[in-house]
C-alpha positions, -999 to 999 in steps of 0.1 A, spaced: 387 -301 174 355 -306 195 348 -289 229 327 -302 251 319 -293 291 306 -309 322 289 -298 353 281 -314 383 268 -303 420 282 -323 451 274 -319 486 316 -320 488 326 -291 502 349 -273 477 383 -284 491 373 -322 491 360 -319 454 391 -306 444 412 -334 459 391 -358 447 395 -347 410 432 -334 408 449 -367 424 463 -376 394 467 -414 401 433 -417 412 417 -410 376 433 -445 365 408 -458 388 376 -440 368 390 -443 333 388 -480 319 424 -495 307 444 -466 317 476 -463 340 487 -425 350 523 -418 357 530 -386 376 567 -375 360 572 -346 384 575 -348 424 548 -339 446 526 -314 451 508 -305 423 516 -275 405 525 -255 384 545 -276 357 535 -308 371 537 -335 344 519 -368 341 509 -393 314 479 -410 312 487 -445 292 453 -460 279 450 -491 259 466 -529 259 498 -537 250 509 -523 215 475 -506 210 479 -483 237 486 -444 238 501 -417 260 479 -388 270 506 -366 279 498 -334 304 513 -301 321 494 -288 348 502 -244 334 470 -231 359 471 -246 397 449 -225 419 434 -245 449 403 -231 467 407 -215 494 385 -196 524 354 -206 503 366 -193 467 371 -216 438 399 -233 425 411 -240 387 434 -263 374 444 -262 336 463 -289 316 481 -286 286 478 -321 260 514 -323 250 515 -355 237 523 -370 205 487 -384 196 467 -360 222 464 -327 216 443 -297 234 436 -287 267 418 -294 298 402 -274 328 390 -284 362 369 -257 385 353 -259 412 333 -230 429 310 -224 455 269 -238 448 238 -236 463 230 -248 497 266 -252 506 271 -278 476 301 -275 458 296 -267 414 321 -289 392 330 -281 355 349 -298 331 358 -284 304 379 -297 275 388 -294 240 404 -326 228 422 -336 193 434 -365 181 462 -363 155 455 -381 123 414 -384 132 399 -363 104 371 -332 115 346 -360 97 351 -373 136 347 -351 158 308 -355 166 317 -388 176 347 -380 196 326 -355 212 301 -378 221 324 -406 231 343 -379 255 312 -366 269 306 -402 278 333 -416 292 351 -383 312 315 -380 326 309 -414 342 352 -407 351 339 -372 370 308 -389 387 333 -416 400 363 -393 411 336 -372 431 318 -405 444 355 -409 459 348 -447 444 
């Protein structure tokens, strides 16, 4: 089950960061061939539930996710946002931070620990590399607000 993190610094300040890359619908936007579906009412929180559906037609799979850590930033402190792969094909978690940087920037991590059911170990260098990849240029775009 690979792990894998990402860091970025934005000029965002913290509470704009944070908006950008917990809107839910908005990450259908950044990751090719994917639809999200937020199954809980608004706002985020605690227990809020979405699925992320990427693929075509029949070869297509749900990334399903419970948000179990929702702590915004606030007066200048960080926030962290933990989700919980539920899904039948997905497995493992996710984390989203966001804490004060230098110069007034704002410091992003991602950091994630992904597993696809039925994908042997044999895989996970490339799945690692392949997430690395692709939830990168998704961060970069989500904070580009593009």
């Amino acid at each position: 089950m690979p792990t894998f993190s990402l860091e970025r610094t934005t000029p965002l300040p913290l509470d704009v960061a944070w908006r950008r890359l917990t809107d839910w619908p908005r990450h259908a936007d950044a990751v090719p061939l994917t639809r999200i579906s937020v199954l809980t009412p608004a706002p985020t929180r605690e227990g809020t539930r979405f699925v992320a559906r990427t693929g075509l037609g029949p070869l297509a799979f749900d990334d399903v996710m419970e948000v179990t850590v929702w702590r915004p930033p606030t007066a200048g402190e960080g926030g962290l946002c933990r989700l919980e792969k539920r899904g039948r094909v997905i497995l493992g978690w996710a984390e989203i931070e966001v804490r004060p940087g230098p110069g007034g920037r704002t410091r992003v991590l991602w950091r994630e620990q992904l597993r696809l059911r039925l994908l042997p170990p044999a895989f996970d260098g490339a799945l690692k590399a392949a997430s690395l990849h692709l939830f990168g240029r998704a961060m970069n775009r989500l904070l580009r607000g593009a």
